[in-house]
C-alpha positions as CSV (number, residue, x, y, z in Angstrom):
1,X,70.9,126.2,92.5
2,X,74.3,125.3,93.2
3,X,77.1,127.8,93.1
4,X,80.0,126.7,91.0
5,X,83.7,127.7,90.4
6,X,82.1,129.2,86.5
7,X,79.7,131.2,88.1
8,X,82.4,132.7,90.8
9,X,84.4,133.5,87.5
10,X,81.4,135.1,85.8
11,X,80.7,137.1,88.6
12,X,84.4,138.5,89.5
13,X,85.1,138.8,85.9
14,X,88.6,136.3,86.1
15,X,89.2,133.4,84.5
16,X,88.4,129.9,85.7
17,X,91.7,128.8,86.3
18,X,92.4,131.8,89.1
19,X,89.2,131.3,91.2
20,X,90.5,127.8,91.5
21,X,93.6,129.0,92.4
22,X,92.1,131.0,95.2
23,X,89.8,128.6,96.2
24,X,92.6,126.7,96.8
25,X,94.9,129.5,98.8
26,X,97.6,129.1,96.0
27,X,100.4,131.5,96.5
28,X,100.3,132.4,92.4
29,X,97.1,134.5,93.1
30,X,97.6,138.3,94.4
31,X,96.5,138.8,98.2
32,X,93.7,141.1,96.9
33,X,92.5,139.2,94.1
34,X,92.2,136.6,96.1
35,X,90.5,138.4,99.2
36,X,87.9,139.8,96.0
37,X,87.2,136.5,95.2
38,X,86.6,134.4,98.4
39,X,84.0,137.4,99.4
40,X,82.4,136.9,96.3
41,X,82.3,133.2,96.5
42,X,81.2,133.6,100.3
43,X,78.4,136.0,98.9
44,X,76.9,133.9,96.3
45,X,76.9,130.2,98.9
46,X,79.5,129.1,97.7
47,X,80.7,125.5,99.1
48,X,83.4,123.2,97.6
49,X,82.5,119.9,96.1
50,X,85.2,117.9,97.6
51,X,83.9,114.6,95.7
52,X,84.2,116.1,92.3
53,X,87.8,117.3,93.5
54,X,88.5,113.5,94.0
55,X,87.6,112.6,91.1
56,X,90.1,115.3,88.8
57,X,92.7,115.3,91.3
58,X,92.4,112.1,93.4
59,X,92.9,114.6,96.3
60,X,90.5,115.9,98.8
61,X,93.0,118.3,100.6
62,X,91.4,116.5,104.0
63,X,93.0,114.7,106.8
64,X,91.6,112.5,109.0
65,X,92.6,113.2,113.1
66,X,92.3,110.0,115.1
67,X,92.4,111.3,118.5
68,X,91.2,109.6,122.1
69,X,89.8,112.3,123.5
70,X,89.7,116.0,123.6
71,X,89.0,116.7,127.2
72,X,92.8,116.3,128.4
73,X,94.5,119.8,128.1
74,X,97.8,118.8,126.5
75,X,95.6,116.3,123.9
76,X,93.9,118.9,123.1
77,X,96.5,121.5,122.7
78,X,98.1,119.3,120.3
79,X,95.3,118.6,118.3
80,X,94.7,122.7,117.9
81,X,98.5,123.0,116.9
82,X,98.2,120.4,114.1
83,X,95.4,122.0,113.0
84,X,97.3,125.2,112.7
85,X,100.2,123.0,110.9
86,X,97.5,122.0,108.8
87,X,96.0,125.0,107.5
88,X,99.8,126.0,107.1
89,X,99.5,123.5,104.4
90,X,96.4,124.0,102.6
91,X,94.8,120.9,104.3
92,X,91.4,120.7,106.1
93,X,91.6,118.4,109.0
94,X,88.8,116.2,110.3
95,X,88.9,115.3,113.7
96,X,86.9,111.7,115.1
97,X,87.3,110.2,118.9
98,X,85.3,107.0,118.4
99,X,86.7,103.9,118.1
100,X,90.4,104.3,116.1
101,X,89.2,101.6,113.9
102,X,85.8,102.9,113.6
103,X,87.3,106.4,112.8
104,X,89.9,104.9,110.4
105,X,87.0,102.6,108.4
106,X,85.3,106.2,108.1
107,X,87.8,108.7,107.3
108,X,88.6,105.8,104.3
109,X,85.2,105.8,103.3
110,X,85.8,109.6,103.2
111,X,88.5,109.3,101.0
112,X,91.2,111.7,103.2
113,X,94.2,112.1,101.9
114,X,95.9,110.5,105.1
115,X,95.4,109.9,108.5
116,X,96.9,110.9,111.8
117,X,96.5,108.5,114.8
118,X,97.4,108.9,118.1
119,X,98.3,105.9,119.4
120,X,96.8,104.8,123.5
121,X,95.3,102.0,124.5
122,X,95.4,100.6,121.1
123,X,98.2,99.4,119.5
124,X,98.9,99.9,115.3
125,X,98.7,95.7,114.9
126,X,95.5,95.5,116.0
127,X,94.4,97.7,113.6
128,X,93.7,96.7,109.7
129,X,97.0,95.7,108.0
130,X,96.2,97.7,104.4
131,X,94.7,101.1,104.2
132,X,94.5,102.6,100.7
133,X,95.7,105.9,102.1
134,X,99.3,106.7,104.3
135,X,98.5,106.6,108.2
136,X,101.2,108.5,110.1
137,X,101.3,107.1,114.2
138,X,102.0,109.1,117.0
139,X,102.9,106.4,119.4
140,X,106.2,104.5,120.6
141,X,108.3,103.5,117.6
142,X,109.0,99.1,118.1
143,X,105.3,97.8,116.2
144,X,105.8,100.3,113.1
145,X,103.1,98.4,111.2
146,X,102.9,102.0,110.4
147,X,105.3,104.7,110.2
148,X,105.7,106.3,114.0
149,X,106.9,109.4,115.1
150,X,107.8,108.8,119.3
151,X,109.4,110.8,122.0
152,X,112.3,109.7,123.7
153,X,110.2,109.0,126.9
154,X,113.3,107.4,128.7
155,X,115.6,110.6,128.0
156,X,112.3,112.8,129.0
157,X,112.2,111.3,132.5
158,X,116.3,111.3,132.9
159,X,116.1,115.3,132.3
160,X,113.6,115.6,135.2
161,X,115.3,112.8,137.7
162,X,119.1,114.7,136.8
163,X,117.1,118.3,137.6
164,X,116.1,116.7,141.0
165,X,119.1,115.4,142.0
166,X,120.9,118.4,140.8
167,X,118.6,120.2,143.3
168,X,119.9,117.9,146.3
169,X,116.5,115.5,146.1
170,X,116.8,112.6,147.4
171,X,113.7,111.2,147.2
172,X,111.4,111.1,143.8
173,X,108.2,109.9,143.1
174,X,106.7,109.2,140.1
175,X,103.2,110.0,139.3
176,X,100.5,108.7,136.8
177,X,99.3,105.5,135.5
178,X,101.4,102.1,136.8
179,X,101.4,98.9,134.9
180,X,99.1,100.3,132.7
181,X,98.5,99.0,128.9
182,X,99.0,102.5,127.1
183,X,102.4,102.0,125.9
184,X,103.0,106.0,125.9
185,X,102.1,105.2,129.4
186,X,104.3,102.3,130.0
187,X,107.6,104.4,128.5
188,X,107.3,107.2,130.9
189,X,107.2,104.7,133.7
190,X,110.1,102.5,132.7
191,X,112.1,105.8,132.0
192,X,111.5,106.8,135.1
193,X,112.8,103.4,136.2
194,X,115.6,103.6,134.4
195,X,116.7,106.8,135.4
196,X,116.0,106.3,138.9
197,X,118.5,103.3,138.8
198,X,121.4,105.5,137.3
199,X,121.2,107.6,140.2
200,X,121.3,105.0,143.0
201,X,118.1,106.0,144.1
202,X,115.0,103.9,144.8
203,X,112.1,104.8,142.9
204,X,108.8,105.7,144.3
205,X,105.4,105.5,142.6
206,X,101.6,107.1,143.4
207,X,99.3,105.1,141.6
208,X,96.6,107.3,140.1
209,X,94.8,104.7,138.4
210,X,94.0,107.2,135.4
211,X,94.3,110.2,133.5
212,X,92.1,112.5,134.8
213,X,92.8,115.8,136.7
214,X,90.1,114.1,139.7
215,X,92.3,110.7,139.7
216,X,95.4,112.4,140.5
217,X,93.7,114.6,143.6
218,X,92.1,111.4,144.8
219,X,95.1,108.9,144.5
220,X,97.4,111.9,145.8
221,X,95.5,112.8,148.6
222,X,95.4,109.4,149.7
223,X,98.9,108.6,149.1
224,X,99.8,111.8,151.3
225,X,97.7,110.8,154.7
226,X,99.5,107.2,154.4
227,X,103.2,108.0,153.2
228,X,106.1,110.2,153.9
229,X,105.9,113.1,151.8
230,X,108.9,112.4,148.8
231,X,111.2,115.9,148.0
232,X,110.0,115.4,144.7
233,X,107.7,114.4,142.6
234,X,107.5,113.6,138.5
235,X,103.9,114.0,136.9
236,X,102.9,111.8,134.0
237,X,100.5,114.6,132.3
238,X,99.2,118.3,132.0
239,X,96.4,116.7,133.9
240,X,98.0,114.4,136.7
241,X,100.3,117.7,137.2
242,X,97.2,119.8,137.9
243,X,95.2,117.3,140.0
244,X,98.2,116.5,141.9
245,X,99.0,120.3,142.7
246,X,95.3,120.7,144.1
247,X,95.9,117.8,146.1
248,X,99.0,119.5,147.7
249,X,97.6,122.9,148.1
250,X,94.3,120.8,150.0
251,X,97.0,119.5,152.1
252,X,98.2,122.4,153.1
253,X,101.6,121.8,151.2
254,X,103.6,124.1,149.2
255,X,105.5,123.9,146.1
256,X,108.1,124.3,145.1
257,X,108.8,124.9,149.7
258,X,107.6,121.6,150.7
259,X,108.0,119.2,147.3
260,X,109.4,119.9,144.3
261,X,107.5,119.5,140.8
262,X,108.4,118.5,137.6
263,X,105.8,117.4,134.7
264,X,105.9,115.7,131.5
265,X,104.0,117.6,128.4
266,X,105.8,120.9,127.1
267,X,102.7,122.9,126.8
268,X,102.3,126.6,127.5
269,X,99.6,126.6,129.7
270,X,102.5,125.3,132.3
271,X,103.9,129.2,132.5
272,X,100.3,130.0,133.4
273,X,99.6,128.1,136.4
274,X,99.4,129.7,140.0
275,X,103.0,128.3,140.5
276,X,104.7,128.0,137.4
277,X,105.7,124.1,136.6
278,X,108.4,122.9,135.0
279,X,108.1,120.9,132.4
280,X,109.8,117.9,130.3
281,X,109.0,116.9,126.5
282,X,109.0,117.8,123.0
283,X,107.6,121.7,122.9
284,X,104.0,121.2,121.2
285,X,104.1,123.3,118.3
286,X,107.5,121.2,117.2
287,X,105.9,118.3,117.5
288,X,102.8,119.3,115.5
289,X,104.9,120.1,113.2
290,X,106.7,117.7,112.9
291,X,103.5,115.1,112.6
292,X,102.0,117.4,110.0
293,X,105.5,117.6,108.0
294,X,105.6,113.8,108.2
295,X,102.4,113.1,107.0
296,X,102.5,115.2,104.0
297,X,105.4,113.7,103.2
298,X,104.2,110.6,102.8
299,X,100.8,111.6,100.8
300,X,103.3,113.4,98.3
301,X,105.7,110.0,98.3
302,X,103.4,107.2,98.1
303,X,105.9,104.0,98.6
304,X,108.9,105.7,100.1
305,X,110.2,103.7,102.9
306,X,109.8,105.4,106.3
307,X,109.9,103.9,109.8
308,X,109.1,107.2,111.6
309,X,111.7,108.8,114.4
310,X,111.7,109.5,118.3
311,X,111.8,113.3,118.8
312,X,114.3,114.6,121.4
313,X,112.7,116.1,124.8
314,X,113.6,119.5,126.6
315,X,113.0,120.7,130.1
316,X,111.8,123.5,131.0
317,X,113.1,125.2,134.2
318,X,109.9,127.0,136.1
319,X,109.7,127.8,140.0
320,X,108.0,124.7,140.8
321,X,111.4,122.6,140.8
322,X,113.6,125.5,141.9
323,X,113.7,124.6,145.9
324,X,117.6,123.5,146.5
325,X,117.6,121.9,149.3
């Protein structure tokens, strides 16, 4: 037999209207009332019907995650912080890393009340044109089929070139993914670019042909028995920082002694490596909230007008870019 909201009243001897409530997390229900009634719902099997919910409320208090992949650190750090935004906000969030348009065609059949994408290797305008619920991008604002929330990757890799050159560098090199078609990708790199060029510098690049911690000690490696070792280098990613950092310790390099290191992704975990790294970006748990705040925003304003934003970077200072030479 299934459990219903009635029998949860019956049995905790409150009305109907306050087990919703706490079913719900409302904040109109007492901390101990509520605790009473979850364990009493918990005890009798109690599971929410989320497709009779739709039906009163046209809510399912569900959001759908479109994420690439879980096994990068930073991706996955981010995903656990907008989880935590979420709960923050009485949502349940569904997370999918097929296809985005397979995950998107099944978080509608699902009937979420919105969707989060993280843009890569697909762009928004290849996906479909009308969705019958808000989809919120986390990408590079220009396409805004849908509304975007960015990073200003060009400032992002002018903090890290100015901390170099601050530090007497004269040489920086630029790690991670070259000419790729990511467009997250393609920012960092023309930042870099960019910055490099305000400097008077000429930019240098290792190729690491991916995104993987294993790319980055490969292409590194490589790069290191061929080329001069630069003063400096810029990482693209958690992971390209970490692979790259094997590759120098396998070298027998040091850092910050030998080469300086700089990363983009503010993530924690940097302040936990052997040599702390610094790091450049929007801190994570801003930026999750800031996608979560978003999004809500436009399931509670269906129609408003909104474009999306570029969040401002920070860098972090750690002893991996502290050598002044």
């Amino acid at each position: 037999m299934k459990i219903t909201i009635k029998d949860i009243a019956k049995a905790t001897n409150v009305s109907y209207s306050t087990v919703s409530k706490a079913l719900n997390d409302s904040p109109l229900v007492k901390p101990d009332t509520k605790q009473f009634i979850l364990e009493k719902a918990n005890e009798l099997g109690y599971t929410p019907n989320y497709s009779a919910k739709y039906l009163v409320t046209k809510r399912t208090n569900t959001i759908g995650l479109v994420w690439p992949e879980i096994n990068r650190l930073a991706l996955s750090e981010l995903a656990s912080q907008v989880n935590n935004q979420m709960k923050k906000q009485h949502k349940q969030m569904l997370l999918s890393i097929n296809d985005a348009r397979e995950s998107i065609d099944l978080f509608s059949k699902m009937r979420v009340d919105g969707m989060l994408l993280f843009e890569e290797e697909l762009p928004q305008d290849q996906l479909p044109k009308i969705l019958d619920v808000p989809l919120l991008s986390y990408g590079v604002p220009s396409i805004n089929q849908f509304p975007t929330i960015g990073v200003k990757h060009e400032l992002a890799m002018e903090l890290a070139v100015q901390e170099f050159v601050r530090c007497k560098n004269q040489s920086i090199a630029y790690v991670g993914v070259i000419g790729g078609s990511g467009r997250r990708q393609q920012a960092k790199e023309n930042g870099f670019r960019k910055a490099m060029e305000k400097v008077s510098l000429e930019p240098l690049f290792i190729q690491t042909g991916g995104l993987d911690v294993g790319d980055a000690m490969r292409e590194v490696r490589d790069y290191l028995s061929e080329e001069k070792l630069p003063d400096a280098l810029i990482c693209s990613s958690y992971d390209i920082a970490i692979g790259t950092y094997r590759a120098l310790r396998q070298s027998g390099l040091r850092v910050p002694e030998d080469v300086s290191l700089i990363s983009y992704d503010n993530i924690p975990q940097f302040a936990e490596t052997e040599v702390p790294i610094s790091a450049v970006g929007v801190p994570v748990e801003l930026l999750a909230k800031t996608l979560v705040d978003e999004l809500i925003h436009l399931i509670e304003n269906p129609g408003h007008e909104h474009s999306g934003c570029e969040l401002i970077p920070e860098l972090v200072v750690r002893r991996s870019s502290q050598n002044v030479r």
